[in-house]
Biopython code that builds the backbone (N, CA, C, O; Angstrom):
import numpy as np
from Bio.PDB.StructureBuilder import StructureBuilder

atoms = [
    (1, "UNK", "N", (-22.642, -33.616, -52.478)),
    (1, "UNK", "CA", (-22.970, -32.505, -51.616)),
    (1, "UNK", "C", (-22.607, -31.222, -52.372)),
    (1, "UNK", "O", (-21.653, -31.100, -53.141)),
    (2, "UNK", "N", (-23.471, -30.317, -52.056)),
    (2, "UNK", "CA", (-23.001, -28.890, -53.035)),
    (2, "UNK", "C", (-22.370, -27.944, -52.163)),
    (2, "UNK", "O", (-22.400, -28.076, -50.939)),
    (3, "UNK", "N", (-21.717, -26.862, -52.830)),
    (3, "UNK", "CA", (-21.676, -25.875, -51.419)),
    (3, "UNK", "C", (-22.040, -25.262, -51.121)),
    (3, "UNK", "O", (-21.633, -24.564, -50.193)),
    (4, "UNK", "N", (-23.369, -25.102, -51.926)),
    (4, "UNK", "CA", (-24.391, -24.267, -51.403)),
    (4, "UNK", "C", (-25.091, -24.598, -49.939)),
    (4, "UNK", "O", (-25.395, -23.763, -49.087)),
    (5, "UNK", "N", (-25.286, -26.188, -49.862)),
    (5, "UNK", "CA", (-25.672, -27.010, -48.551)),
    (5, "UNK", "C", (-24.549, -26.768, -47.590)),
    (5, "UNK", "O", (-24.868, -26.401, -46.459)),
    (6, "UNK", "N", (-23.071, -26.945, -47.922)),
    (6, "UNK", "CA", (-22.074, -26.907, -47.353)),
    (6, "UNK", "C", (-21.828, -25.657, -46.439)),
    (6, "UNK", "O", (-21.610, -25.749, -45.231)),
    (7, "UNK", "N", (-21.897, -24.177, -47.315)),
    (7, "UNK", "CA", (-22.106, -23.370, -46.456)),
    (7, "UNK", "C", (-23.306, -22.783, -45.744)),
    (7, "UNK", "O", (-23.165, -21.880, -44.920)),
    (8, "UNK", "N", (-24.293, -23.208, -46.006)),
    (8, "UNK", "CA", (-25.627, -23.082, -45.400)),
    (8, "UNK", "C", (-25.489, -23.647, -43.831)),
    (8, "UNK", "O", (-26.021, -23.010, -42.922)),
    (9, "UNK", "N", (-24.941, -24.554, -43.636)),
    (9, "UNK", "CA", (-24.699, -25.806, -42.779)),
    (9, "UNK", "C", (-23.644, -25.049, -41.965)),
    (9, "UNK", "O", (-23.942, -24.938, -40.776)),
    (10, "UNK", "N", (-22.321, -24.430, -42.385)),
    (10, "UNK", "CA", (-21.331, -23.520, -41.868)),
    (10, "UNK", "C", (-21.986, -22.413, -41.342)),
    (10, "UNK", "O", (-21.770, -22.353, -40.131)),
    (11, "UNK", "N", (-22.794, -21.387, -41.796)),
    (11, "UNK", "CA", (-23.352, -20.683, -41.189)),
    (11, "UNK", "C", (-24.213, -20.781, -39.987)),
    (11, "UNK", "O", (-24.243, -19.921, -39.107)),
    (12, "UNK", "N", (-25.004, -22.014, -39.993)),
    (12, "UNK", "CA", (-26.034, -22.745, -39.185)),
    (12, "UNK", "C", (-25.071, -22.424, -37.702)),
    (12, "UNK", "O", (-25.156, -21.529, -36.861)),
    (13, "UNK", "N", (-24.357, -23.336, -37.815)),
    (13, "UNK", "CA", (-23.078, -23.926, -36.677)),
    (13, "UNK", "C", (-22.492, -22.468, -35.989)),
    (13, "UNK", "O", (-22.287, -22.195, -34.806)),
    (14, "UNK", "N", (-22.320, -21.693, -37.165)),
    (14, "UNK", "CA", (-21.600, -20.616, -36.555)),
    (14, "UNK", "C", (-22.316, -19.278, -35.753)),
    (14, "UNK", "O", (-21.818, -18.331, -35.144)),
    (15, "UNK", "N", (-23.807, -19.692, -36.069)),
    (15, "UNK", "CA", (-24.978, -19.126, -35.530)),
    (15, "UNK", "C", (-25.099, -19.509, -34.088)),
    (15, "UNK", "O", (-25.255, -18.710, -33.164)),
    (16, "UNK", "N", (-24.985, -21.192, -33.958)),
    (16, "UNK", "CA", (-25.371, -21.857, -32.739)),
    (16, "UNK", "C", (-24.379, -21.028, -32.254)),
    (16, "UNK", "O", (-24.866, -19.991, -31.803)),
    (17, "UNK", "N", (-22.956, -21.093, -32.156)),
    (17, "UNK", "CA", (-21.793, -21.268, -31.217)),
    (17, "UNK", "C", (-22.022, -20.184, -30.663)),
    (17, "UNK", "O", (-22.278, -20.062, -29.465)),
    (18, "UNK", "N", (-21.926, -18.913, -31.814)),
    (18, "UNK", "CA", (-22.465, -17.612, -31.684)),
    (18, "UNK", "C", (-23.574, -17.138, -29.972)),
    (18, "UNK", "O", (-23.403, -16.372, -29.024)),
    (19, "UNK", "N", (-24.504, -17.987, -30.334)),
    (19, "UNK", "CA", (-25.312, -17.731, -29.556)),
    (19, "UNK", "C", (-25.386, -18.876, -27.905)),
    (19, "UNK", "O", (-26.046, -18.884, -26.867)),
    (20, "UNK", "N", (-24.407, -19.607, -28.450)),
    (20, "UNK", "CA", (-24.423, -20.477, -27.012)),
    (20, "UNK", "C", (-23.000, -19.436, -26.257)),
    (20, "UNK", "O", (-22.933, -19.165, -25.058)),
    (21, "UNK", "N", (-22.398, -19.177, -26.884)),
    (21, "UNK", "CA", (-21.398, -18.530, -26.422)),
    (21, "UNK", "C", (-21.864, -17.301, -25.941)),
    (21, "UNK", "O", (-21.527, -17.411, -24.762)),
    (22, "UNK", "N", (-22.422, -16.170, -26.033)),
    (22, "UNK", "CA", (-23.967, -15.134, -25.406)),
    (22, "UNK", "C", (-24.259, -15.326, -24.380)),
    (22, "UNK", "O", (-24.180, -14.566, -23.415)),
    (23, "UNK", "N", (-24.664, -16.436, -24.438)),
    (23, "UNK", "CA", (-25.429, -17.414, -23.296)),
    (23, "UNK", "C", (-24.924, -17.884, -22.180)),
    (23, "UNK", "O", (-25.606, -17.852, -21.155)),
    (24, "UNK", "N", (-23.987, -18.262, -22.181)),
    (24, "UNK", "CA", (-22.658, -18.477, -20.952)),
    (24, "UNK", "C", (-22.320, -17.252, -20.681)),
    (24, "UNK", "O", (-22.130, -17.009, -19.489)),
    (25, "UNK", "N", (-22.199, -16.479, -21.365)),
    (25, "UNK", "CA", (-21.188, -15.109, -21.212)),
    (25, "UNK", "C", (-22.372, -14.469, -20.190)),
    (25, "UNK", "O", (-22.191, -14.480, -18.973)),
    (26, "UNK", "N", (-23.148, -14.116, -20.569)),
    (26, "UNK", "CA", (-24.875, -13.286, -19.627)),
    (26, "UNK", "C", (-24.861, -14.227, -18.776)),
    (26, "UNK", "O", (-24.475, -13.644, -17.763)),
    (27, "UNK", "N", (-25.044, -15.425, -18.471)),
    (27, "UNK", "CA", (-25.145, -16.710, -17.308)),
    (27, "UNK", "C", (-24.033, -16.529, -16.523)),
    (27, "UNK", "O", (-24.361, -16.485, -15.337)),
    (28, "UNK", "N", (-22.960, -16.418, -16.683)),
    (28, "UNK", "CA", (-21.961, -16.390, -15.678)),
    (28, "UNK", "C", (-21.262, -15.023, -15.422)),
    (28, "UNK", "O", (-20.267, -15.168, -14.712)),
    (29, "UNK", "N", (-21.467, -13.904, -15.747)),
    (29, "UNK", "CA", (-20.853, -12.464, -15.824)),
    (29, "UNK", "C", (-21.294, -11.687, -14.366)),
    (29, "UNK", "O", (-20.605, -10.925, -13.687)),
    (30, "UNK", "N", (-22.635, -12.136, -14.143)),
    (30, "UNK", "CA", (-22.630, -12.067, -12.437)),
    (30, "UNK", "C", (-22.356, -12.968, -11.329)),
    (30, "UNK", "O", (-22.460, -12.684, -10.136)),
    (31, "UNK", "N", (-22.019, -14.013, -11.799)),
    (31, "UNK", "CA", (-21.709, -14.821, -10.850)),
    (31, "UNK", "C", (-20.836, -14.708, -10.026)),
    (31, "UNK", "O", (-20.921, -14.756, -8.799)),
    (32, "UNK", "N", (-19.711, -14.509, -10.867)),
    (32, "UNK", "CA", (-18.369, -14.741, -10.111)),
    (32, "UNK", "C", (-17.966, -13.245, -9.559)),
    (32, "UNK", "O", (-18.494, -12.390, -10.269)),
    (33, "UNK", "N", (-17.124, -12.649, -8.418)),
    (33, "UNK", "CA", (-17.277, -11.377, -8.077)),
    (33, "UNK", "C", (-15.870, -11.575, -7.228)),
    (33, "UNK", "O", (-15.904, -12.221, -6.180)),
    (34, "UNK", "N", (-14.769, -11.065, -7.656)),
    (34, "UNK", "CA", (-13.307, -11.105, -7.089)),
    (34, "UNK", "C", (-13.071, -10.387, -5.669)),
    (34, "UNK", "O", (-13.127, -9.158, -5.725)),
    (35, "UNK", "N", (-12.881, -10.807, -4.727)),
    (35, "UNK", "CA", (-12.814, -10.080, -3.482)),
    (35, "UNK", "C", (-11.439, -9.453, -3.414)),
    (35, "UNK", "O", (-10.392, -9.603, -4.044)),
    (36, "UNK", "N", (-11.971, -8.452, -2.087)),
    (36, "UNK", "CA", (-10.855, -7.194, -2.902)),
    (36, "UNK", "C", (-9.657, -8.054, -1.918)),
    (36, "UNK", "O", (-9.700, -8.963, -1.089)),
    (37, "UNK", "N", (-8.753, -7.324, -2.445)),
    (37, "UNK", "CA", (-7.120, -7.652, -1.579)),
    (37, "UNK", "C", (-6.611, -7.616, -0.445)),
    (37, "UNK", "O", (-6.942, -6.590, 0.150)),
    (38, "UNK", "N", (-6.082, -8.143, 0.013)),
    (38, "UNK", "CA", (-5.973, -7.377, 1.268)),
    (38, "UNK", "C", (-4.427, -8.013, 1.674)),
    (38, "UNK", "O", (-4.003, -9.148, 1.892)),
    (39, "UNK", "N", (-3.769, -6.501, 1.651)),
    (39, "UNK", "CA", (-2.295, -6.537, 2.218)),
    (39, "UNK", "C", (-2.068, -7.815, 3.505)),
    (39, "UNK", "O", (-2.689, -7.881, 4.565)),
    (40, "UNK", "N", (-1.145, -8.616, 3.082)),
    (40, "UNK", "CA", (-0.381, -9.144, 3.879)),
    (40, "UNK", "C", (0.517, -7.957, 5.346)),
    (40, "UNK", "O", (1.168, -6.922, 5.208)),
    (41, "UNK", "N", (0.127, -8.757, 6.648)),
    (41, "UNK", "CA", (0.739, -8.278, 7.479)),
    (41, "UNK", "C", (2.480, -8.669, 7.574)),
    (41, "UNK", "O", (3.123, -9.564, 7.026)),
    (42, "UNK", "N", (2.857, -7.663, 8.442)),
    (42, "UNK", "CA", (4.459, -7.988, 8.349)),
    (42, "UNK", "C", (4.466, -9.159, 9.270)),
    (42, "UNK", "O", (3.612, -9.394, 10.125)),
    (43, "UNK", "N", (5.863, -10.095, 8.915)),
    (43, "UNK", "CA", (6.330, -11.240, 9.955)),
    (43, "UNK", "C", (7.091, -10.898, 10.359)),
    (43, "UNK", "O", (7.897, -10.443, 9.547)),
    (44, "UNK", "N", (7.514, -10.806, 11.871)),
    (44, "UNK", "CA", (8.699, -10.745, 12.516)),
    (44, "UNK", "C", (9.827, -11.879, 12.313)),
    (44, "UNK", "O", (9.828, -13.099, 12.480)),
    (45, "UNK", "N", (10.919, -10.813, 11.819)),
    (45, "UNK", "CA", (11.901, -12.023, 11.484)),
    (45, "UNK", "C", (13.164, -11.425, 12.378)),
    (45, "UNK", "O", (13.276, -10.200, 12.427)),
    (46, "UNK", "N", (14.212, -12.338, 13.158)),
    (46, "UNK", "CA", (15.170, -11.844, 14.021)),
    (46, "UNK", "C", (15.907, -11.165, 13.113)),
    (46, "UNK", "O", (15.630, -11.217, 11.914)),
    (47, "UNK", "N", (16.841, -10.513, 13.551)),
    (47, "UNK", "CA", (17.985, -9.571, 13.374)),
    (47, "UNK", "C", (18.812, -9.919, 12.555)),
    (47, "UNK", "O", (19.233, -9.510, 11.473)),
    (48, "UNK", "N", (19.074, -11.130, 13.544)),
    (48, "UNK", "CA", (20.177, -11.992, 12.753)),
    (48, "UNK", "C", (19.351, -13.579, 12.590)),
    (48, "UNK", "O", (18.980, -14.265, 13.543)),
    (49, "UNK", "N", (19.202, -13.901, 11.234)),
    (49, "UNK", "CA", (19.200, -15.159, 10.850)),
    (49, "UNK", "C", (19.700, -15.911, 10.838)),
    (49, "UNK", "O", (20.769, -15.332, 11.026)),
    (50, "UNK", "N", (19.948, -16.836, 10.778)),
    (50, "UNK", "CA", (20.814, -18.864, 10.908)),
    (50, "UNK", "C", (21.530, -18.376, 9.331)),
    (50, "UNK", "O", (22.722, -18.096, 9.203)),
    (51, "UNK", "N", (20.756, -18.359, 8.479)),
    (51, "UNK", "CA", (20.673, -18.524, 7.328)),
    (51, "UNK", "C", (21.137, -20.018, 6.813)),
    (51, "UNK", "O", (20.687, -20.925, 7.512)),
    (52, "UNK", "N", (21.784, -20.336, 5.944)),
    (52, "UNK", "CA", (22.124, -21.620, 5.713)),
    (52, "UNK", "C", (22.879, -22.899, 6.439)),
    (52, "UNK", "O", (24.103, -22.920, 6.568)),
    (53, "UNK", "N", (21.987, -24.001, 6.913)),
    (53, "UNK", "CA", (22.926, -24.370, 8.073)),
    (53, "UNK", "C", (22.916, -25.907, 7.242)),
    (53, "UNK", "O", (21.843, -26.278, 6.765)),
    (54, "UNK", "N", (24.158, -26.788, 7.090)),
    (54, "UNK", "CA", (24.714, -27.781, 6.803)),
    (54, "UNK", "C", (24.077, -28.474, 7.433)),
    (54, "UNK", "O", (24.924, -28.462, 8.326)),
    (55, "UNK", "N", (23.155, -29.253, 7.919)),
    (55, "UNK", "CA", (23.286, -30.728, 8.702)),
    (55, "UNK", "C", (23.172, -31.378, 8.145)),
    (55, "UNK", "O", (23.068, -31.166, 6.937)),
    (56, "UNK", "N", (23.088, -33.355, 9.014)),
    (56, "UNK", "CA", (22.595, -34.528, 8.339)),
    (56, "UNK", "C", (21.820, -34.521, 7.443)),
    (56, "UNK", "O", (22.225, -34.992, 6.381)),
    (57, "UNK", "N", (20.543, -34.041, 7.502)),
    (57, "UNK", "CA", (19.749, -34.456, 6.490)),
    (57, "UNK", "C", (20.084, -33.757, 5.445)),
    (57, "UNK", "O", (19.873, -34.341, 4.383)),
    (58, "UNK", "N", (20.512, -32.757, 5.370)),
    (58, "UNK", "CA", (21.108, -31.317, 4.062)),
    (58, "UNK", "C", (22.224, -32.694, 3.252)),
    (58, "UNK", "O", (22.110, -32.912, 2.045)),
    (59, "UNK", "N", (23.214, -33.477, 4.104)),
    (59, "UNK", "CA", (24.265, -33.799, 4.013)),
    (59, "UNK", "C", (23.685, -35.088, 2.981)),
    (59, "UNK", "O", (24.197, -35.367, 1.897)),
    (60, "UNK", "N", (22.335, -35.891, 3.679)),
    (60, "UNK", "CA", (22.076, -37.036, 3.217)),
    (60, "UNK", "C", (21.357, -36.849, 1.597)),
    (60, "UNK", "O", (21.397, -37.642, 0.656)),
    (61, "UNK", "N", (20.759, -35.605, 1.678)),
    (61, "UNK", "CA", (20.399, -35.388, 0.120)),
    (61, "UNK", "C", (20.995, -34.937, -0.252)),
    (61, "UNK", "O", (20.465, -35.009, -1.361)),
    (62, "UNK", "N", (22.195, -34.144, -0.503)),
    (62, "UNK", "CA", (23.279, -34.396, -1.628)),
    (62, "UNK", "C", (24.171, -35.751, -1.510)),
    (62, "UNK", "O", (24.918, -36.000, -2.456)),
    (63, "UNK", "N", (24.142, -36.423, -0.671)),
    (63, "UNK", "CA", (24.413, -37.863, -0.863)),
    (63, "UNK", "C", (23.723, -38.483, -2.089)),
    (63, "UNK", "O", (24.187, -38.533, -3.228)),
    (64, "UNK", "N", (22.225, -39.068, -1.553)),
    (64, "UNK", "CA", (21.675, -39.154, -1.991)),
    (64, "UNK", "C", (21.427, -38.911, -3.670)),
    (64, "UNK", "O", (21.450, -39.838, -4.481)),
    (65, "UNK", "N", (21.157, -37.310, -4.067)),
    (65, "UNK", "CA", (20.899, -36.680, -5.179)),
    (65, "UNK", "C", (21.908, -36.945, -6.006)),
    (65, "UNK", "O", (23.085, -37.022, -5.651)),
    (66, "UNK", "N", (21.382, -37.135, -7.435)),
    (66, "UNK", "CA", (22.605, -37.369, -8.553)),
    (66, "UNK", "C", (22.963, -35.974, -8.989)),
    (66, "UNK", "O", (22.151, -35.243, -9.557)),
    (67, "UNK", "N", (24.343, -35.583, -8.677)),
    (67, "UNK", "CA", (24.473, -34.535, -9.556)),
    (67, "UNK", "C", (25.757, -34.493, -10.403)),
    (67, "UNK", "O", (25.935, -33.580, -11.210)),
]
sb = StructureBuilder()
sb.init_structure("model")
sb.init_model(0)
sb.init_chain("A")
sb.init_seg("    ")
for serial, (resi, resn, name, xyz) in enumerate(atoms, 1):
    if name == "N":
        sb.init_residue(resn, " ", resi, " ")
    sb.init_atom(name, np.array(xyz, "f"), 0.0, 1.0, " ", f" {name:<3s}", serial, name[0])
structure = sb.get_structure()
């Protein structure tokens, strides 16, 4: 094989990709269309929270869990 064939053949390939890659890019550039945002409303949360509460099952997975 020479490299004259060799890069003839490299160029070929890099032509295709070139142009399949074009091709997707124009094919899908209108497709897809991001909808706009939209702020999360507030949650009512009490005053005062529980916050961390011990029970059985809390109790049974650090049983449980290797640590």
């Amino acid at each position: 094989m020479t490299t004259e064939s060799s890069n003839s053949r490299r160029q070929f390939l890099q032509k295709i990709t070139l142009a399949a890659g074009a091709a997707t890019l124009a094919a899908t550039s209108g497709v897809s269309h991001a909808t706009p945002a939209t702020t999360p409303t507030a949650v009512d949360v009490p005053e005062k929270s529980k916050g961390y509460q011990r029970t059985e099952h809390v109790d049974t997975y650090y049983h449980l869990a290797d640590f």
